[in-house]
C-alpha positions as CSV (number, residue, x, y, z in Angstrom):
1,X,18.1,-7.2,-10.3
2,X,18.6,-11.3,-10.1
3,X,20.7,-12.4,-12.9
4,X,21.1,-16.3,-12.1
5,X,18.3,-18.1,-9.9
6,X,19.7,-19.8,-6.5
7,X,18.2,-23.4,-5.4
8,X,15.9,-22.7,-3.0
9,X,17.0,-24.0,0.5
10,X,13.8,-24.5,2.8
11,X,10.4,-25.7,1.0
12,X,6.9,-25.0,0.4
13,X,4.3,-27.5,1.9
14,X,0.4,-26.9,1.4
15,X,-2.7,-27.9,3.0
16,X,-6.3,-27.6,2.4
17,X,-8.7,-26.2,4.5
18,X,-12.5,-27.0,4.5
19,X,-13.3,-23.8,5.5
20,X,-16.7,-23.2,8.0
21,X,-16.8,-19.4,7.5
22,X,-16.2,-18.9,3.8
23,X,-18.8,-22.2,2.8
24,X,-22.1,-21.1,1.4
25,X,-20.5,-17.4,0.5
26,X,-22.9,-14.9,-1.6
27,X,-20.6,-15.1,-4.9
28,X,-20.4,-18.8,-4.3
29,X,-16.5,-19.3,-4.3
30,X,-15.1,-22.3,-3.1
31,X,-14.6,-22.3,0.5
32,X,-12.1,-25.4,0.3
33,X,-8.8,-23.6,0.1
34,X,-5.2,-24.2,-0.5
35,X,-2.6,-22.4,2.1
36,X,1.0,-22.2,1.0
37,X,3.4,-22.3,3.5
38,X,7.8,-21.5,3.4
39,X,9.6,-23.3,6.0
40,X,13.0,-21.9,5.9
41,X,15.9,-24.5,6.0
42,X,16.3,-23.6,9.6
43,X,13.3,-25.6,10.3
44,X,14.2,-29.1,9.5
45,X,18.0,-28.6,10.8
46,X,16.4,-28.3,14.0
47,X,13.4,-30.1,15.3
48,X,13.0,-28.7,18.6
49,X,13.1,-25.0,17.1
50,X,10.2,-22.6,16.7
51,X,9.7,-19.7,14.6
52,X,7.8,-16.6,13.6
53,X,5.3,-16.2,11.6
54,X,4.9,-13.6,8.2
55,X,1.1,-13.5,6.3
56,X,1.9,-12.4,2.8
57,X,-1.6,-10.2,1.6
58,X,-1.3,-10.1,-1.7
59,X,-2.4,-7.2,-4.2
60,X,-6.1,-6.7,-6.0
61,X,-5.7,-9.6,-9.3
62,X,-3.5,-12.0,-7.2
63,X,-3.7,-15.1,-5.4
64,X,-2.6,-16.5,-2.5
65,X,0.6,-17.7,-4.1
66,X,1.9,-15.4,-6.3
67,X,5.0,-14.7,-4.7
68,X,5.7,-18.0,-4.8
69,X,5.9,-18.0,-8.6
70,X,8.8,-17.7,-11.1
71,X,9.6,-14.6,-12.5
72,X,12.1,-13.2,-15.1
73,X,15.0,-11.3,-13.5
74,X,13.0,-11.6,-9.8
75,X,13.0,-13.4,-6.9
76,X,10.3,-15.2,-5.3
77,X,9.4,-14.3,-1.8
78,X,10.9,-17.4,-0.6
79,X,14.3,-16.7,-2.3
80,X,14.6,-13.4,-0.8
81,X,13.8,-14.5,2.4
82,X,16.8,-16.8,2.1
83,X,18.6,-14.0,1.0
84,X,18.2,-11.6,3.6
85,X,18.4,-14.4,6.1
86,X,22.0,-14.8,4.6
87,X,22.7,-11.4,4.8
88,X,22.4,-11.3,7.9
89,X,19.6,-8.8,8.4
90,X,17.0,-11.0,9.9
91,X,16.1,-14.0,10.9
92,X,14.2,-17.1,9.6
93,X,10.4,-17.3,9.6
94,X,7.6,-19.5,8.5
95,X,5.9,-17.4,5.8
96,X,1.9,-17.7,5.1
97,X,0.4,-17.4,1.9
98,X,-3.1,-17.7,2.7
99,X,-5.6,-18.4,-0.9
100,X,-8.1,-15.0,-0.8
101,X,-9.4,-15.3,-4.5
102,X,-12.8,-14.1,-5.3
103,X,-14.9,-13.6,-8.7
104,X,-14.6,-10.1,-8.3
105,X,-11.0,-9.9,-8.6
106,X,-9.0,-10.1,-5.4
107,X,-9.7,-9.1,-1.7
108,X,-9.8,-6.1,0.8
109,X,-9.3,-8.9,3.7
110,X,-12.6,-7.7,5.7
111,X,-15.3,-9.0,6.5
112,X,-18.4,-8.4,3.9
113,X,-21.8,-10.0,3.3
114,X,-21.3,-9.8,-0.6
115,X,-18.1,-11.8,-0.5
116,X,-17.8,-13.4,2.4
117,X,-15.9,-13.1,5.8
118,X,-12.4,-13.0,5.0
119,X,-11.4,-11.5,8.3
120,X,-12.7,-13.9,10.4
121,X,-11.3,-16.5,7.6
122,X,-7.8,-15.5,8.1
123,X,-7.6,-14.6,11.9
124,X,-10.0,-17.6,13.1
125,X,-9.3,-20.3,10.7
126,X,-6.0,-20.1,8.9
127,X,-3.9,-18.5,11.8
128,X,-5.0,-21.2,14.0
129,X,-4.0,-24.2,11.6
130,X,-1.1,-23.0,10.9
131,X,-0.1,-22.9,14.6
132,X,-1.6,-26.3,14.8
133,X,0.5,-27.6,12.2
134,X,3.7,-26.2,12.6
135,X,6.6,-24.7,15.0
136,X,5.2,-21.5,15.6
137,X,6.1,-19.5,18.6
138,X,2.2,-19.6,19.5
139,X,2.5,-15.9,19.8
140,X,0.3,-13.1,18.1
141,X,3.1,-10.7,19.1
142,X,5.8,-12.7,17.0
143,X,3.3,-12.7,13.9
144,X,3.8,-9.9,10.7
145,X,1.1,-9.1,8.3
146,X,2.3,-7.5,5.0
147,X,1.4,-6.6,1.5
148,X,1.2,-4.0,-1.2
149,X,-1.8,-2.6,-2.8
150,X,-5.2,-4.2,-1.4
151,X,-3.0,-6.3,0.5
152,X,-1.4,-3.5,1.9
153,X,-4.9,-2.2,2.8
154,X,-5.6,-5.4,4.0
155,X,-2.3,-4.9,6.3
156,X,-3.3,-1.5,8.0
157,X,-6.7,-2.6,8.3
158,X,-5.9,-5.5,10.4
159,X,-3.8,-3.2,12.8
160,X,-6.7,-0.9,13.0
161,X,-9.3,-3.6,13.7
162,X,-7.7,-6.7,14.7
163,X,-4.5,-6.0,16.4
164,X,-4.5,-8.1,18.7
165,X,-4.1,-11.1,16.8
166,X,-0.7,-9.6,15.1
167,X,2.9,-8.1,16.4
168,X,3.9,-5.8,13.6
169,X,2.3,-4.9,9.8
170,X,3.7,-3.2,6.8
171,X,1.6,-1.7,4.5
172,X,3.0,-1.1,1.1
173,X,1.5,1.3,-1.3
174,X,-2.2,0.5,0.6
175,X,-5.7,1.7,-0.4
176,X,-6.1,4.9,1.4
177,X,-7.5,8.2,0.9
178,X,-10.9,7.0,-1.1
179,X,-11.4,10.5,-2.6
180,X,-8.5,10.3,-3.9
181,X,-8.4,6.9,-4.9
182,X,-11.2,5.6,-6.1
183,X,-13.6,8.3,-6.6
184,X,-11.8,9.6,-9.7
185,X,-12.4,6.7,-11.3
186,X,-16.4,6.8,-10.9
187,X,-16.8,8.3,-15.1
188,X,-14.6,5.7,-16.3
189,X,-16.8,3.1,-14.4
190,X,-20.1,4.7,-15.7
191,X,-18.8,4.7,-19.7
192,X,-18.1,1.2,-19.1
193,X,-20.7,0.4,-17.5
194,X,-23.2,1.9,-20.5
195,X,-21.6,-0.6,-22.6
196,X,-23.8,-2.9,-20.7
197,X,-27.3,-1.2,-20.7
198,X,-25.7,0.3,-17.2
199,X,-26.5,-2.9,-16.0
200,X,-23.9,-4.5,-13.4
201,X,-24.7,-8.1,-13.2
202,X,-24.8,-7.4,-17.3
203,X,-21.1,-6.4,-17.4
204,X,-20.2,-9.4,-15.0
205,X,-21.6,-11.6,-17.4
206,X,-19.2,-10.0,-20.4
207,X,-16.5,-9.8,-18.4
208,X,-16.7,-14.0,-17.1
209,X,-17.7,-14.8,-20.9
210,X,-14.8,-12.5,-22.4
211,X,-11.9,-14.6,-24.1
212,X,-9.9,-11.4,-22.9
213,X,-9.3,-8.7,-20.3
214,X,-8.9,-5.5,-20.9
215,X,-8.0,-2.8,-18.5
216,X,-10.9,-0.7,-18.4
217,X,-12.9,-3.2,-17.5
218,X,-10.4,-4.7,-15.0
219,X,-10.7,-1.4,-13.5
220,X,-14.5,-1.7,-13.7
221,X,-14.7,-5.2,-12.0
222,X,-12.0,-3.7,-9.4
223,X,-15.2,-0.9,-8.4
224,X,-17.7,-2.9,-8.1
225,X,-15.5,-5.4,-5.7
226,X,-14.8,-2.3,-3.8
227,X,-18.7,-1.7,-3.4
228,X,-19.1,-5.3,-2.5
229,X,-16.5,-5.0,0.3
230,X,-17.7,-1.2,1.7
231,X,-21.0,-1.1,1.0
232,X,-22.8,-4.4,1.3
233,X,-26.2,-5.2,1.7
234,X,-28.1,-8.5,1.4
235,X,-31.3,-6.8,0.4
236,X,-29.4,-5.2,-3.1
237,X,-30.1,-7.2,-6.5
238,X,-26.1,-7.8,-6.0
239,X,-25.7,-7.7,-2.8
240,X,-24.3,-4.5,-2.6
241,X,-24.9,-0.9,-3.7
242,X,-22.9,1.2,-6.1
243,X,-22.3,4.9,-4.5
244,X,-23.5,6.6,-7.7
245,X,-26.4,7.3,-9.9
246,X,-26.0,4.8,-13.1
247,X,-26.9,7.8,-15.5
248,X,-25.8,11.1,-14.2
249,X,-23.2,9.7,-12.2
250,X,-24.3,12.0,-9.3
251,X,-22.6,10.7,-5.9
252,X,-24.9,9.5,-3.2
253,X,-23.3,10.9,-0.5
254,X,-24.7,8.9,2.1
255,X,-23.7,5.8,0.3
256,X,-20.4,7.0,-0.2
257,X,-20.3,7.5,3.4
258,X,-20.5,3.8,4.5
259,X,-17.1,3.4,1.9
260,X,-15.4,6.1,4.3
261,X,-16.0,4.2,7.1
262,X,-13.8,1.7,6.0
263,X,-10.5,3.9,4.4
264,X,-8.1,4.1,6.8
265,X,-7.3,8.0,6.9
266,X,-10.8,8.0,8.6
267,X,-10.9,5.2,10.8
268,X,-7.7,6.4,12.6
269,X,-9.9,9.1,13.8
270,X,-11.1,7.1,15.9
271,X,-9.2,6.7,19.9
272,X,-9.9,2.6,19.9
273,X,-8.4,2.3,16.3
274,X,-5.3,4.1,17.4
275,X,-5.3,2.8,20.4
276,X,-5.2,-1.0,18.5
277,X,-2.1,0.4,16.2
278,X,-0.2,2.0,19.4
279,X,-0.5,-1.7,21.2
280,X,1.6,-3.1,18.1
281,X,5.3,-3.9,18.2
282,X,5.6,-1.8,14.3
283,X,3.7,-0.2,12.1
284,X,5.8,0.1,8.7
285,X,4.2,2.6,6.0
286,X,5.7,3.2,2.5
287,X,4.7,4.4,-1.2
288,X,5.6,5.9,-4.5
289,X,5.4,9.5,-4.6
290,X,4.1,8.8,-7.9
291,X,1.7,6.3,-7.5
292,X,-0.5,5.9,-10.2
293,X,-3.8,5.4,-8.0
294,X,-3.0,8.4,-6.0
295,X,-2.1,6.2,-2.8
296,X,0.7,9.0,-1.7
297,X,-1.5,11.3,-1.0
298,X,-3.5,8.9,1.6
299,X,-0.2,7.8,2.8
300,X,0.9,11.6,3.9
301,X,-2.3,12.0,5.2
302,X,-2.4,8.6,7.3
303,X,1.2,9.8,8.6
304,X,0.7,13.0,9.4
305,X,-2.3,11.6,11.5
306,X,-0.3,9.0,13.4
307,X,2.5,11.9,13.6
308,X,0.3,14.1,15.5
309,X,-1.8,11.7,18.1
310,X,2.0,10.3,18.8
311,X,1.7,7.2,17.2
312,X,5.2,5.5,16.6
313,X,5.9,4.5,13.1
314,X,8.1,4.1,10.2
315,X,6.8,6.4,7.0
316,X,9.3,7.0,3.6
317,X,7.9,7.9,0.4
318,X,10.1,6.6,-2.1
319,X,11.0,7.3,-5.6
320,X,9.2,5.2,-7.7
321,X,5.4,4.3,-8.9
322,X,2.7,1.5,-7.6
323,X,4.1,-1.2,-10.1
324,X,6.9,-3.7,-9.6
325,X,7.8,-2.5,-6.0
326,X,8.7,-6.0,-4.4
327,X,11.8,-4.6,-3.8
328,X,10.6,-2.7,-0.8
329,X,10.5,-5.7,1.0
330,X,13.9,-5.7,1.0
331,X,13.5,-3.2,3.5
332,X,10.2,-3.8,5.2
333,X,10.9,-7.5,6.0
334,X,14.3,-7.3,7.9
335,X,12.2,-4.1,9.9
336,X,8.8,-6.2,10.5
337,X,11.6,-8.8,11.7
338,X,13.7,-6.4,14.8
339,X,9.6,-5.7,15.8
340,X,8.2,-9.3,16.3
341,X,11.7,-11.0,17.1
């Protein structure tokens, strides 16, 4: 635990990007956005040096630059960067914080026609600039993706999909398993959702108009992002489908379907979405074996997969839950680090 807070050594510059493929998006966020970036102190001692690159995802309810912010007793990622730099066990690296805010909540870092193309915003736009801008090594291969939760979904998902554009990821505690991990919560959603004539774009309305947040319906707004990201459809009075009936809460399987196609434990079925995570330098897999959403189970699954089509990786389990887990980094940085270095 940080007792006393250390003066940070490199610094954070930022710089806004008029972005082509998020402008004119279906929930009408801004698609002028904000990147952060950490140059470590290594950076201005030496002008003719170039560095690495790490993309921080962050988790469903964040923004782009919440591990820059101060918190009691923690560090910032910046800080323990510098730390582990000054430990010794790894070197210095630009670090991304790239702005993925929606109304619904947060981001599954895909592409969707209900939110907008976040992908193709991240690996076509901000990856670029930031090479433009600073002393990158240029290289996919010496570029990380991490994150926990939906970032860590967002992680594994680009190493399934895009891994071409990336050396290493880590995936901390990572939306997995959907069965498991959102399909239990389909009653809760329904009672919630009767609160509000069953009505979706009802509920949005509360929930915008609400002075405050509670968690069921954070929970709530979390589902139907999850529709918006899996099951899209420009046709739908939302512009997605929810996989349920509204009053029996009967599952429509084939709707469901199109959510499977995007959780990882299925897509790794699949010989060109292996074949993407076997060209990488690292694949870096962790969660609490008492994770809260059930994400341990999809993580023993999503091993035991890569385990037996031979599919090198780091997995631990670790003792612990899915909250206040930043700690794992300590662990997960210095390893993304060896693989892209």
């Amino acid at each position: 635990m940080l007792k006393s807070r250390k003066e940070l050594r490199g610094h954070v510059e930022r710089f806004r990007l008029d972005s082509k493929l998020l402008k004119g998006n279906a929930l009408g966020d801004r698609h002028r956005r904000d990147v952060a970036v950490y140059l470590p102190p290594e950076y201005a001692r030496d002008a003719s040096a170039r560095f690495p690159v790490f993309v921080d995802l962050v988790g469903f309810m964040g923004a782009g630059e919440s591990h820059l912010n101060w918190k009691a007793f923690e560090e910032s990622l910046p800080e323990r960067l510098e730390r582990l730099v000054g430990r010794g066990v790894m070197g210095p690296v630009i670090a991304v914080f790239p702005d993925c805010w929606t109304r619904l909540g947060g981001n599954q870092y895909i592409n969707s026609s209900a939110v907008g193309n976040y992908a193709d915003y991240l690996l076509k736009e901000v990856l670029p600039e930031v090479d433009r801008r600073y002393r990158t090594v240029g290289d996919p291969k010496r570029r990380a993706v991490f994150g926990k939760s939906s970032g860590g979904y967002g992680s594994i998902i680009h190493g399934l999909r895009y891994a071409r554009h990336w050396g290493a990821v880590a995936c901390h505690s990572g939306d997995m398993y959907f069965d498991f991990c959102y399909r239990n919560d389909i009653p809760r959603v329904l009672d919630s959702l009767a609160r509000h004539r069953r009505d979706p774009a009802r509920f949005l309305r509360a929930f915008y108009a609400s002075k405050k947040v509670s968690s069921r319906d954070t929970m709530t707004l979390m589902f139907l992002a999850m529709a918006a990201f899996y099951d899209p459809d420009p046709e739908a009075p939302l512009g997605f489908h929810l996989p349920m009936d509204l009053r029996t809460g009967e599952i429509d399987e084939r709707r469901w379907a199109r959510w499977l196609r995007h959780d990882p434990i299925y897509l790794v079925e699949r010989v060109s979405a292996r074949r993407q995570l076997q060209s990488l330098s690292g694949v870096f897999i962790d969660c609490g074996r008492s994770d809260q959403f059930n994400l341990h189970y999809g993580a023993r699954i999503l091993h035991d997969q890569l385990v037996e089509h031979d599919v090198d990786h780091f997995y631990e389990e670790f003792k612990d839950d899915h909250s206040s887990i930043d700690y794992r980094m300590d662990i997960s940085l210095p390893w993304l680090y060896a693989r892209i270095a």
